[in-house]
PDB file of N, CA, C and O in Angstrom:
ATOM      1  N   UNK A   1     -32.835  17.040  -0.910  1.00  0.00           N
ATOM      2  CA  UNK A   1     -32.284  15.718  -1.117  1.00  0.00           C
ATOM      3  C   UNK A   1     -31.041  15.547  -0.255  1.00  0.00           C
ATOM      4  O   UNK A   1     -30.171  16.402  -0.092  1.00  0.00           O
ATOM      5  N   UNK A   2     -31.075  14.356   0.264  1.00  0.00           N
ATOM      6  CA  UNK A   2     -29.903  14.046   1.223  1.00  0.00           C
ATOM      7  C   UNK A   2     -28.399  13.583   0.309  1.00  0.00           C
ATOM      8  O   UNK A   2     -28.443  12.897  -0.713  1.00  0.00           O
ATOM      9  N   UNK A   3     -27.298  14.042   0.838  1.00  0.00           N
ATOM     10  CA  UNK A   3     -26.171  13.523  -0.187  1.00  0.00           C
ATOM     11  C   UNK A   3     -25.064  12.969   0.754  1.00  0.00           C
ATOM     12  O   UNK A   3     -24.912  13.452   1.876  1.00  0.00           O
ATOM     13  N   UNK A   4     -24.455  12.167   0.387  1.00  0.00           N
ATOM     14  CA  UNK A   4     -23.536  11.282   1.730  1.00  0.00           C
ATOM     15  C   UNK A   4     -22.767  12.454   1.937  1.00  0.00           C
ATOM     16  O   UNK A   4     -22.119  11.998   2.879  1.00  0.00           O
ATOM     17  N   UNK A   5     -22.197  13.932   1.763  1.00  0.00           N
ATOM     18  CA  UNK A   5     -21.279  14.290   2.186  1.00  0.00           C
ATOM     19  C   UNK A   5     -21.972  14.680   3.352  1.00  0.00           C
ATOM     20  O   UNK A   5     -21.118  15.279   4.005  1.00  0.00           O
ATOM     21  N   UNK A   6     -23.345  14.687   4.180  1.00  0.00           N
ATOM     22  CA  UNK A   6     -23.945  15.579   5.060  1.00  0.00           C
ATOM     23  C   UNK A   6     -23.770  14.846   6.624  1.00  0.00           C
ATOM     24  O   UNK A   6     -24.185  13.694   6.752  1.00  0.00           O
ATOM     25  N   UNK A   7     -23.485  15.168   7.161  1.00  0.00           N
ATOM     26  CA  UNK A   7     -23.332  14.744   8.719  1.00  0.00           C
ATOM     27  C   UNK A   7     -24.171  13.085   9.050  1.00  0.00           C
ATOM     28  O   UNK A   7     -25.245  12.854   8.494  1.00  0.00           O
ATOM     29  N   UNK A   8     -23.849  12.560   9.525  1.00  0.00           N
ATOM     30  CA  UNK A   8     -24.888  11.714  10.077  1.00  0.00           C
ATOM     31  C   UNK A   8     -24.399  11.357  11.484  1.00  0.00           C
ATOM     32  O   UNK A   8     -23.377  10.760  11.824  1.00  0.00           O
ATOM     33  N   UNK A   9     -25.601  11.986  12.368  1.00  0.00           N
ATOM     34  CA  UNK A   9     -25.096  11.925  13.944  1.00  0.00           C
ATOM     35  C   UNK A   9     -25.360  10.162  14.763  1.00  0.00           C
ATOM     36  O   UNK A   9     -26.330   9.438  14.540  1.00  0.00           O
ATOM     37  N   UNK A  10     -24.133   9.825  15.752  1.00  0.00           N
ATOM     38  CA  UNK A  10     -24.767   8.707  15.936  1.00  0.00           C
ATOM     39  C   UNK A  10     -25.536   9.026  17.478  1.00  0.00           C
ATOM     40  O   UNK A  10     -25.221  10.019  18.133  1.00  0.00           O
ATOM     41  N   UNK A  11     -26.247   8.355  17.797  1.00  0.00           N
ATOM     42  CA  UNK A  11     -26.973   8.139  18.929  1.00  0.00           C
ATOM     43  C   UNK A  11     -25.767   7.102  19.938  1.00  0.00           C
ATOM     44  O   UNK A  11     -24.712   6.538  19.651  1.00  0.00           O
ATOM     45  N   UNK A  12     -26.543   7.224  21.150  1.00  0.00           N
ATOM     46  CA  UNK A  12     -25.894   6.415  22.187  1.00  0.00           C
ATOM     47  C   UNK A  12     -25.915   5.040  22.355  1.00  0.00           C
ATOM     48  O   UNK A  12     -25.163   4.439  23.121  1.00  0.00           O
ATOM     49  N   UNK A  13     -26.905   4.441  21.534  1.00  0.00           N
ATOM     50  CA  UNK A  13     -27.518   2.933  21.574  1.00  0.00           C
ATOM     51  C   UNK A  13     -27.124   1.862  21.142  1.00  0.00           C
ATOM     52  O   UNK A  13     -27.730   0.796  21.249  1.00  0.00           O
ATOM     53  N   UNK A  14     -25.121   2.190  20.135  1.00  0.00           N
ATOM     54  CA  UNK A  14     -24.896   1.098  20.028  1.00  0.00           C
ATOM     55  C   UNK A  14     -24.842   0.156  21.678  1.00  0.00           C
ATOM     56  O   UNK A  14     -25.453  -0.833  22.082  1.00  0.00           O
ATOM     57  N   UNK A  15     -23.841   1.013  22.264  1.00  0.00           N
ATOM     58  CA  UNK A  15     -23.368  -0.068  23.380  1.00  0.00           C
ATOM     59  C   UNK A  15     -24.438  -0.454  24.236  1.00  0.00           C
ATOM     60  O   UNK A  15     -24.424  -1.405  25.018  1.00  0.00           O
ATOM     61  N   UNK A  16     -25.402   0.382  24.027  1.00  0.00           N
ATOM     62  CA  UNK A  16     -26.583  -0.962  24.718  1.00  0.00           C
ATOM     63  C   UNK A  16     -27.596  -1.577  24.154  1.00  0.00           C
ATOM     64  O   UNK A  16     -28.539  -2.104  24.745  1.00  0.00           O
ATOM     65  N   UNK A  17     -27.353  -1.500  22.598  1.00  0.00           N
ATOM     66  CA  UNK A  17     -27.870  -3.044  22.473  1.00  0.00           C
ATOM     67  C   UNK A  17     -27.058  -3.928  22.120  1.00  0.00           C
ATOM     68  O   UNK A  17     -27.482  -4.977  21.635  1.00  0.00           O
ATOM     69  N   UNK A  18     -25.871  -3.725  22.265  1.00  0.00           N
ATOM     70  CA  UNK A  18     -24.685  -4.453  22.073  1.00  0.00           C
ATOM     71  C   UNK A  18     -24.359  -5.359  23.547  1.00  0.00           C
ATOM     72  O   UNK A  18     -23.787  -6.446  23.634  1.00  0.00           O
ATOM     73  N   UNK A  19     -25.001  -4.405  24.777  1.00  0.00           N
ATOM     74  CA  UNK A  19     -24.797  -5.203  26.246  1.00  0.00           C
ATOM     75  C   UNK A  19     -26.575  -5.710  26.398  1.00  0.00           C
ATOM     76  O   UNK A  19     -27.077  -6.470  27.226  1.00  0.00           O
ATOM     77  N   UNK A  20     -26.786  -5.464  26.028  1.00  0.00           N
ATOM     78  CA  UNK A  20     -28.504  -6.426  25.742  1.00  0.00           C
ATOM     79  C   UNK A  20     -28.553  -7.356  25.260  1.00  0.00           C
ATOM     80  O   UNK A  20     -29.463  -8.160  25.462  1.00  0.00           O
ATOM     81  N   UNK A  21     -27.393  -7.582  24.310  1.00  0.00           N
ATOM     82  CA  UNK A  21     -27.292  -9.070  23.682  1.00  0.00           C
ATOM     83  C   UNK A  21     -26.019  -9.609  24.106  1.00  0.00           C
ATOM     84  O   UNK A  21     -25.426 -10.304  23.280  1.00  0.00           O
ATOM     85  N   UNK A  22     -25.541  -9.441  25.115  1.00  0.00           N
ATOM     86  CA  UNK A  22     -24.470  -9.786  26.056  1.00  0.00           C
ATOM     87  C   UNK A  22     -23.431  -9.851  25.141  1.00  0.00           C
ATOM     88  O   UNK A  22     -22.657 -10.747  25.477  1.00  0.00           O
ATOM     89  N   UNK A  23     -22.996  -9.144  23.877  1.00  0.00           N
ATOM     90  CA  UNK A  23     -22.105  -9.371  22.686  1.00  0.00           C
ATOM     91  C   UNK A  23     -21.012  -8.136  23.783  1.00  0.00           C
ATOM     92  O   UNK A  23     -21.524  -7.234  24.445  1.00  0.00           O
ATOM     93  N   UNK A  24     -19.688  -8.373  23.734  1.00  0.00           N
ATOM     94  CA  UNK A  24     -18.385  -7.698  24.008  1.00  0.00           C
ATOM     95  C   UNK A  24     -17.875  -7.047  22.428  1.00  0.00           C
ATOM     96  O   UNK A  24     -18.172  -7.455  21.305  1.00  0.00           O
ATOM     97  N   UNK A  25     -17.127  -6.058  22.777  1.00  0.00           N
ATOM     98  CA  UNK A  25     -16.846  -5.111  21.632  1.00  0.00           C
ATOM     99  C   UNK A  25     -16.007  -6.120  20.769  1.00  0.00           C
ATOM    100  O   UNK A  25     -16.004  -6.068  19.539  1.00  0.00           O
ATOM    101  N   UNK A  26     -15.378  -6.937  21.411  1.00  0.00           N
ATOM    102  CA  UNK A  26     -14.668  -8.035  20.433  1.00  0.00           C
ATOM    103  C   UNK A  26     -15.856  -8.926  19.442  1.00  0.00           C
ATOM    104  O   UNK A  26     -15.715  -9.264  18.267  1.00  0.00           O
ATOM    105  N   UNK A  27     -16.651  -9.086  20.048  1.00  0.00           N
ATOM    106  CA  UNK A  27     -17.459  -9.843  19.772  1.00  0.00           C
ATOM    107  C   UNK A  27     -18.003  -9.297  18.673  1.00  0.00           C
ATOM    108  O   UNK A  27     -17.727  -9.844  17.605  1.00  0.00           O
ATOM    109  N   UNK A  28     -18.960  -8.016  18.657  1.00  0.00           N
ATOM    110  CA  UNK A  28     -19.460  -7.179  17.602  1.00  0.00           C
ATOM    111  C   UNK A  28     -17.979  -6.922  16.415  1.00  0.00           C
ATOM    112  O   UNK A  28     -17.863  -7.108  15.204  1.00  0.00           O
ATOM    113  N   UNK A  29     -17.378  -6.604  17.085  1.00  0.00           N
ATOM    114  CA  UNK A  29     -16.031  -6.264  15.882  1.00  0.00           C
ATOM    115  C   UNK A  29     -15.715  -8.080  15.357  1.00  0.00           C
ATOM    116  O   UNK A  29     -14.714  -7.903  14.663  1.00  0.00           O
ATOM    117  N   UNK A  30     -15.849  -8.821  15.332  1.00  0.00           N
ATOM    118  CA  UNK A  30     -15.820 -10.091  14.577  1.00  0.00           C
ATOM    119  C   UNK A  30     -17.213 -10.429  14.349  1.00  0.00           C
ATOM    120  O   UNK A  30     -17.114 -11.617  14.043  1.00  0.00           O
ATOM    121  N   UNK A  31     -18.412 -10.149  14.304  1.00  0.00           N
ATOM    122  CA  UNK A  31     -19.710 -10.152  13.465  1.00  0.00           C
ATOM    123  C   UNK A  31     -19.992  -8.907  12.368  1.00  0.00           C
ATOM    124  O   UNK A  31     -20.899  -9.018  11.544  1.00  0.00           O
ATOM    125  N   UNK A  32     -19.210  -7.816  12.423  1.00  0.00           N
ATOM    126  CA  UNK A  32     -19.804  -6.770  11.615  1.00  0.00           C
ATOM    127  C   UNK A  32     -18.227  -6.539  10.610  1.00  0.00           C
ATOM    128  O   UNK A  32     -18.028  -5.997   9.523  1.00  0.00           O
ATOM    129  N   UNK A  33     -17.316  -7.240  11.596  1.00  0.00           N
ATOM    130  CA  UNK A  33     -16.096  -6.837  10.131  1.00  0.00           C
ATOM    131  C   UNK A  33     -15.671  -5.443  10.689  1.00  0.00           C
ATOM    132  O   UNK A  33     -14.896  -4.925   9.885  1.00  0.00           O
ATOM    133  N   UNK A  34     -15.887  -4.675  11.736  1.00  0.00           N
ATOM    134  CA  UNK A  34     -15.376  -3.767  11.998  1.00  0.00           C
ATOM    135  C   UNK A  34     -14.462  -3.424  13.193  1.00  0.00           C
ATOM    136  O   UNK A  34     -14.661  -3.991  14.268  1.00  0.00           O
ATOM    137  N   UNK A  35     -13.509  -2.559  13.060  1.00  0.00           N
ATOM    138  CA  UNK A  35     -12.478  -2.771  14.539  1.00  0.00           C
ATOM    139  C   UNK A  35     -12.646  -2.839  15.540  1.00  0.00           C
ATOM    140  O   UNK A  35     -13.777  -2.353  15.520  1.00  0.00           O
ATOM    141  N   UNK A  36     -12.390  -3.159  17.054  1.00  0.00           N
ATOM    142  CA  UNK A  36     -12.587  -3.373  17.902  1.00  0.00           C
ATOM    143  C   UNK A  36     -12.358  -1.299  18.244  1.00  0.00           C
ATOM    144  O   UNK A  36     -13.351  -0.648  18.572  1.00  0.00           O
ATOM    145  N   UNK A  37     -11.379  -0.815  18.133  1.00  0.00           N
ATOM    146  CA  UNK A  37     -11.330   0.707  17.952  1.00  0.00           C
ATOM    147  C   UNK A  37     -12.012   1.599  17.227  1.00  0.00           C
ATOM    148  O   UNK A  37     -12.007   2.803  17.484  1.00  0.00           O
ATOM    149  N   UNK A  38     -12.557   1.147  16.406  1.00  0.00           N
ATOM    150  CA  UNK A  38     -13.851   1.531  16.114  1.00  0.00           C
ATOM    151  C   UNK A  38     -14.892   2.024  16.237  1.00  0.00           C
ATOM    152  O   UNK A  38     -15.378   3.066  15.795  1.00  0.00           O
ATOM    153  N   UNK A  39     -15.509   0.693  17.309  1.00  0.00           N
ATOM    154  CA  UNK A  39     -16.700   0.259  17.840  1.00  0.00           C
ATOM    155  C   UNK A  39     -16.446   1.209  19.059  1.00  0.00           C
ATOM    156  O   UNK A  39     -17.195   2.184  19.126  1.00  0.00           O
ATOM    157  N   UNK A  40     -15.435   1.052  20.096  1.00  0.00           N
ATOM    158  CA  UNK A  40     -15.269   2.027  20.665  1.00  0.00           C
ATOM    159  C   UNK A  40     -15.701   3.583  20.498  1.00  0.00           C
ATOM    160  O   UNK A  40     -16.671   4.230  20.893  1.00  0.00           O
ATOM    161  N   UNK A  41     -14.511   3.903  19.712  1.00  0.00           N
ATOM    162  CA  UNK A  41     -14.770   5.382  19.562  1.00  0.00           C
ATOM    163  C   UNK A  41     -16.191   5.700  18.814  1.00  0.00           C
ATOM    164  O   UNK A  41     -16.452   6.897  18.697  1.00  0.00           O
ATOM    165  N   UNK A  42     -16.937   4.960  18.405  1.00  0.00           N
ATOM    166  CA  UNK A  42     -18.454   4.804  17.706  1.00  0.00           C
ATOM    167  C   UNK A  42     -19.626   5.391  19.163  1.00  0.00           C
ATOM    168  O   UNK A  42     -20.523   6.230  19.249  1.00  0.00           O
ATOM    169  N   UNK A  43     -18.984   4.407  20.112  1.00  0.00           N
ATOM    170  CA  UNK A  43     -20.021   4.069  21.455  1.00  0.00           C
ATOM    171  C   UNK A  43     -19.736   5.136  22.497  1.00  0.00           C
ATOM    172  O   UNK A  43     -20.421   5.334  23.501  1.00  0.00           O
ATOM    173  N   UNK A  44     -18.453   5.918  22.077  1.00  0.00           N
ATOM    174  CA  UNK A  44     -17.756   7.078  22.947  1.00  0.00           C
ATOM    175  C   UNK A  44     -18.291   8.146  22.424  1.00  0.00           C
ATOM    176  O   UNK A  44     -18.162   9.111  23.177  1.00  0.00           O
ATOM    177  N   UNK A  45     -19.126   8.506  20.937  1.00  0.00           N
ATOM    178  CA  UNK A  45     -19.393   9.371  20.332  1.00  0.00           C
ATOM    179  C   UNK A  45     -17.790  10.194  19.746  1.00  0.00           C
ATOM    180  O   UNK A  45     -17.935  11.235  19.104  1.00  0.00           O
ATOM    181  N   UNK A  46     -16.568   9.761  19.959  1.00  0.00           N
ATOM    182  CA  UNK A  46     -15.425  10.228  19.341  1.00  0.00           C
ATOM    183  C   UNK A  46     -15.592  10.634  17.906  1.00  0.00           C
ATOM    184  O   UNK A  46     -15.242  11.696  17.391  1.00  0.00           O
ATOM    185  N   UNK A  47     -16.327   9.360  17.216  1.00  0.00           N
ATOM    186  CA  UNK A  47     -16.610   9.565  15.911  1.00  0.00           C
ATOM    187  C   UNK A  47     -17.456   9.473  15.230  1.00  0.00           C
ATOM    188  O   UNK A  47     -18.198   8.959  16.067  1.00  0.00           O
ATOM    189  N   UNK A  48     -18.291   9.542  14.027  1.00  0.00           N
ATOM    190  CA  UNK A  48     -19.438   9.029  13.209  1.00  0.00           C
ATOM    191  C   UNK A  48     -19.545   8.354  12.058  1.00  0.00           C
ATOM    192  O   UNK A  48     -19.281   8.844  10.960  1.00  0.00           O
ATOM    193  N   UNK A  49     -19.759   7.723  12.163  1.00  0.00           N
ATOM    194  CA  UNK A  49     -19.853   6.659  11.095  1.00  0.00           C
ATOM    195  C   UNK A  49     -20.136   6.377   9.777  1.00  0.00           C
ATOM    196  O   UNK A  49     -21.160   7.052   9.672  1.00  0.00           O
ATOM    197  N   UNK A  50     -20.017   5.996   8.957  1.00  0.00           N
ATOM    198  CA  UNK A  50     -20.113   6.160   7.206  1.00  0.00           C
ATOM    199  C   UNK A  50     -21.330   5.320   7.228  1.00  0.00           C
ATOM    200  O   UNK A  50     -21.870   4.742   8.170  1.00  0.00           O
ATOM    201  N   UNK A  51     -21.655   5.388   5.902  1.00  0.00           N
ATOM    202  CA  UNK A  51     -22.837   4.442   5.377  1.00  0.00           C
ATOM    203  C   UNK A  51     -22.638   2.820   5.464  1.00  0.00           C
ATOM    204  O   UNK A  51     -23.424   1.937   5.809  1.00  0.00           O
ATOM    205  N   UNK A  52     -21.492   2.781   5.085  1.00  0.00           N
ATOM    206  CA  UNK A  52     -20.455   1.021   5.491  1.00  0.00           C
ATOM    207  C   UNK A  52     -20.684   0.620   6.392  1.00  0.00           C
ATOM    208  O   UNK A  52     -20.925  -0.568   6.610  1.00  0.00           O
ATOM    209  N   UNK A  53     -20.661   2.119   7.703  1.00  0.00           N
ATOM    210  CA  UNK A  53     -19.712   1.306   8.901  1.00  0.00           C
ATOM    211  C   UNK A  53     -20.799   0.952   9.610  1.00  0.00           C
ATOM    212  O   UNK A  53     -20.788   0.047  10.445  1.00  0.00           O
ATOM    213  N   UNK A  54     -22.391   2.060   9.140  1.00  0.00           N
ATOM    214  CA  UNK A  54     -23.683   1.696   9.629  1.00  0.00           C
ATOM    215  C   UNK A  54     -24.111   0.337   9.523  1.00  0.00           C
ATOM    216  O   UNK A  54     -24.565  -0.502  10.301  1.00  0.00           O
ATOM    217  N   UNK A  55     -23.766   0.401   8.074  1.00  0.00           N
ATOM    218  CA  UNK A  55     -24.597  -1.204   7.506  1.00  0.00           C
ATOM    219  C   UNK A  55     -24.121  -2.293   8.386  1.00  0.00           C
ATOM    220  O   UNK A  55     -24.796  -3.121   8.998  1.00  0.00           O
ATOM    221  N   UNK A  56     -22.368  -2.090   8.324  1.00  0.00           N
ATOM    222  CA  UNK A  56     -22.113  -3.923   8.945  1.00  0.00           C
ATOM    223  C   UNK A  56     -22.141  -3.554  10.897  1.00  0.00           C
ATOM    224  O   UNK A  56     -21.886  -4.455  11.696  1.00  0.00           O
ATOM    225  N   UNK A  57     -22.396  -2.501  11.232  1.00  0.00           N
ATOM    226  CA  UNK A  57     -22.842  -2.524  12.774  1.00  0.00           C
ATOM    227  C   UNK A  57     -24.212  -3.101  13.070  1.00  0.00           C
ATOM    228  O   UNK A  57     -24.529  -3.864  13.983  1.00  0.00           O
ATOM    229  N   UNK A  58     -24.871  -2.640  12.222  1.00  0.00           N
ATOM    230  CA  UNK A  58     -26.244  -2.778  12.584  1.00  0.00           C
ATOM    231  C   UNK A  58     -26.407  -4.277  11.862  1.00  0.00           C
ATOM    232  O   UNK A  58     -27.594  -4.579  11.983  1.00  0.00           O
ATOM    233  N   UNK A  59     -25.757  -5.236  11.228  1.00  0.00           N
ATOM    234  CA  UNK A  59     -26.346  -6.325  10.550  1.00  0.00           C
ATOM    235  C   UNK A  59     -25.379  -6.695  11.951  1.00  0.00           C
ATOM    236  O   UNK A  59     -26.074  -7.186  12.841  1.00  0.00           O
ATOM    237  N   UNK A  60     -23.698  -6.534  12.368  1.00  0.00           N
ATOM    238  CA  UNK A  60     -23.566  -6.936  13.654  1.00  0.00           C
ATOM    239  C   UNK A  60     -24.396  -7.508  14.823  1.00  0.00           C
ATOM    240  O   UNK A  60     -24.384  -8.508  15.540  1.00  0.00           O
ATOM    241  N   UNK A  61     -24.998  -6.575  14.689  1.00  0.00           N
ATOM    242  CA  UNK A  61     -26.418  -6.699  15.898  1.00  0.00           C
ATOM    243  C   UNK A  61     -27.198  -7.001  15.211  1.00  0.00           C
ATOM    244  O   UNK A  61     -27.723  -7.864  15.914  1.00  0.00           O
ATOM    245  N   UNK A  62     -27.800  -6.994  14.253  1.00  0.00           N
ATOM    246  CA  UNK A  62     -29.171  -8.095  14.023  1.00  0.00           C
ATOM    247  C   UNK A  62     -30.091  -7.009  14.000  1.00  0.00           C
ATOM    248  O   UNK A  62     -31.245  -7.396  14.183  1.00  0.00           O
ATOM    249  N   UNK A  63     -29.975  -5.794  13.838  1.00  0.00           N
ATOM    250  CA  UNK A  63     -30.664  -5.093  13.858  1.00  0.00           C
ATOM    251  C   UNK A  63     -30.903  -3.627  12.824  1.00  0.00           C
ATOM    252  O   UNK A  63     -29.891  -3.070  12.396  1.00  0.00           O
ATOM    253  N   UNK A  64     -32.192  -3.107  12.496  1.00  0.00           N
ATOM    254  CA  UNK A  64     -32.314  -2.601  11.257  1.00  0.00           C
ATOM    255  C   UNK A  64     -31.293  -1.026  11.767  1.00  0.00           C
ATOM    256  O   UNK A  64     -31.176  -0.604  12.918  1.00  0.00           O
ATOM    257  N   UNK A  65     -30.828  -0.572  10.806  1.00  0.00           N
ATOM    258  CA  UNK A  65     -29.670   0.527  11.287  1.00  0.00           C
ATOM    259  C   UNK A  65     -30.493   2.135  11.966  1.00  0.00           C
ATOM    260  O   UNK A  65     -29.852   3.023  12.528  1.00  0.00           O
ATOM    261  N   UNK A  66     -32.155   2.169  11.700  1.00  0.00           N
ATOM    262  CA  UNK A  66     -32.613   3.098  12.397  1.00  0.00           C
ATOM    263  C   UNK A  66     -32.720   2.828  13.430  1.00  0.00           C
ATOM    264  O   UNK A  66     -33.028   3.856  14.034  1.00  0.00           O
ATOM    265  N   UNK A  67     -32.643   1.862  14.208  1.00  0.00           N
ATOM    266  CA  UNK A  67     -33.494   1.402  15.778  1.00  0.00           C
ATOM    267  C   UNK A  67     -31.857   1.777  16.334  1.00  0.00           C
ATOM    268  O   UNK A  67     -31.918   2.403  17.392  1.00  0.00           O
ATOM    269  N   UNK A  68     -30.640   1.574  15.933  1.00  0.00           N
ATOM    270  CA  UNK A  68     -29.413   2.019  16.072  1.00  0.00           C
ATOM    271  C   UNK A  68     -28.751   3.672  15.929  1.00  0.00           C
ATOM    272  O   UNK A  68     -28.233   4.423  16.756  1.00  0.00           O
ATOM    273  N   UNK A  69     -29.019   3.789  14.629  1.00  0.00           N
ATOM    274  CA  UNK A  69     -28.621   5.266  14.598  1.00  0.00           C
ATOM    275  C   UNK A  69     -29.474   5.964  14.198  1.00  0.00           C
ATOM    276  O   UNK A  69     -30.235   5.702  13.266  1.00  0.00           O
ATOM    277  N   UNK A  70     -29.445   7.362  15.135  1.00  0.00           N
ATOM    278  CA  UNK A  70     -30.350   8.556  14.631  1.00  0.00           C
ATOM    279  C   UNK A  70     -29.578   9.068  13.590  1.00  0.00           C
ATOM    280  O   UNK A  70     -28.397   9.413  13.550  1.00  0.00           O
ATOM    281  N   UNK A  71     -30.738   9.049  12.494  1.00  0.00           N
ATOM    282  CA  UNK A  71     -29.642   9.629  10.927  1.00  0.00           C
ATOM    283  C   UNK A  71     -30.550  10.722  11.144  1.00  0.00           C
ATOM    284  O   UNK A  71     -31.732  10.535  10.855  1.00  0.00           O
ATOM    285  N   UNK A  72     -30.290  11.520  11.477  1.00  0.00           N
ATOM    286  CA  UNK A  72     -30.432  13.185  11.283  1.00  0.00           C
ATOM    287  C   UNK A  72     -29.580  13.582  10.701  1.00  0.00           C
ATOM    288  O   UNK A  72     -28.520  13.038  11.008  1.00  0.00           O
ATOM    289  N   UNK A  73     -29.486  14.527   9.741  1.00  0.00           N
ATOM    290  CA  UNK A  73     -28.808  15.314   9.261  1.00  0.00           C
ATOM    291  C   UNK A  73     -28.707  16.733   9.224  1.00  0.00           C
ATOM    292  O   UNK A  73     -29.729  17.404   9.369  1.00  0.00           O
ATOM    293  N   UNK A  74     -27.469  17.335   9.027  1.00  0.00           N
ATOM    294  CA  UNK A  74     -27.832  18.926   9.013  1.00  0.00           C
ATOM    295  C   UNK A  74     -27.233  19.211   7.259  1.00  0.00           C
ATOM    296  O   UNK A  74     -26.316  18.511   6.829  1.00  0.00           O
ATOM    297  N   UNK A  75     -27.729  20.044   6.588  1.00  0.00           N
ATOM    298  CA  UNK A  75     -28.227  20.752   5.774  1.00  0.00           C
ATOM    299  C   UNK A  75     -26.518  20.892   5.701  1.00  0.00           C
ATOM    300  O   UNK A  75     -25.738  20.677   6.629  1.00  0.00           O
ATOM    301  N   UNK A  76     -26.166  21.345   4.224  1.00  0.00           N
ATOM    302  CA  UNK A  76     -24.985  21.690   3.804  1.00  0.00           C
ATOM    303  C   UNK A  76     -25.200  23.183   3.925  1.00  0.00           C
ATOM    304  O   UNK A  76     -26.227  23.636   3.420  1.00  0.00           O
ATOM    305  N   UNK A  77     -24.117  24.235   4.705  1.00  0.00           N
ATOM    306  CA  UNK A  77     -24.571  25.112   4.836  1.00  0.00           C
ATOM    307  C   UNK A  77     -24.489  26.150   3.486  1.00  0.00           C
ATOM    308  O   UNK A  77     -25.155  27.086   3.043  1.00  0.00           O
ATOM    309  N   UNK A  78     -23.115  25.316   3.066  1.00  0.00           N
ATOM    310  CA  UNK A  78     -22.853  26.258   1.746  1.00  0.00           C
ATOM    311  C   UNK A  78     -23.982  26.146   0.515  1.00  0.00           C
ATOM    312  O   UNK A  78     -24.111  26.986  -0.375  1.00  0.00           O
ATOM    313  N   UNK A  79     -24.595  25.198   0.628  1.00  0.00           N
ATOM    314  CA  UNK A  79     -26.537  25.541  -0.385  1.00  0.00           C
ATOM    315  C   UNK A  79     -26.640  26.841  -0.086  1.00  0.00           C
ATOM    316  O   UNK A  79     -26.550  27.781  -0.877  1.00  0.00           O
ATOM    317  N   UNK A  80     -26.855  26.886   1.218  1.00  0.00           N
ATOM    318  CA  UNK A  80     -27.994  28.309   1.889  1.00  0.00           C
ATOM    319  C   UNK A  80     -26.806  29.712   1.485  1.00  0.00           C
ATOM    320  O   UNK A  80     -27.176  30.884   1.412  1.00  0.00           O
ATOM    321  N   UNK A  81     -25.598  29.320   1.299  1.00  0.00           N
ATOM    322  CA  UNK A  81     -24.940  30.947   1.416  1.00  0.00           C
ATOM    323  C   UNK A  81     -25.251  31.420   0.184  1.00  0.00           C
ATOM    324  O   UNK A  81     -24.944  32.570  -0.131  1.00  0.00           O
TER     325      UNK A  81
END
């Protein structure tokens, strides 16, 4: 069973479907409610994103949050010790 404390990696695809729909990081950060620094460090891979920050990116874009982020996860390691 998956539990929010487990990784969720993002993929590279915000910023291009974000430049596919000719939307500027200002632009997405005033449709999804999220920072313009943010969105950045999101599209830089700096950081990864919460369950929140998935939802209002991907309703940002108009788009369902798998076609956006690869939710892979890795395994809590401390289960396995």
């Amino acid at each position: 069973m998956i539990n929010l404390t487990e990784v969720v990696f993002l993929n590279n695809s915000i910023k291009n479907i974000r430049q596919s729909k000719g939307l500027t990081i200002t632009e997405l950060s005033r449709r999804s409610g999220i920072s313009r620094t943010t969105i950045y460090k999101l599209e830089a891979q700096i950081t990864n994103p919460n369950l929140d920050t998935i939802q209002k990116i991907s309703s940002g874009l108009n788009e369902k949050p798998e076609k956006i982020f690869n939710l892979s996860v890795i395994p809590d390691l401390q289960k396995e010790a």
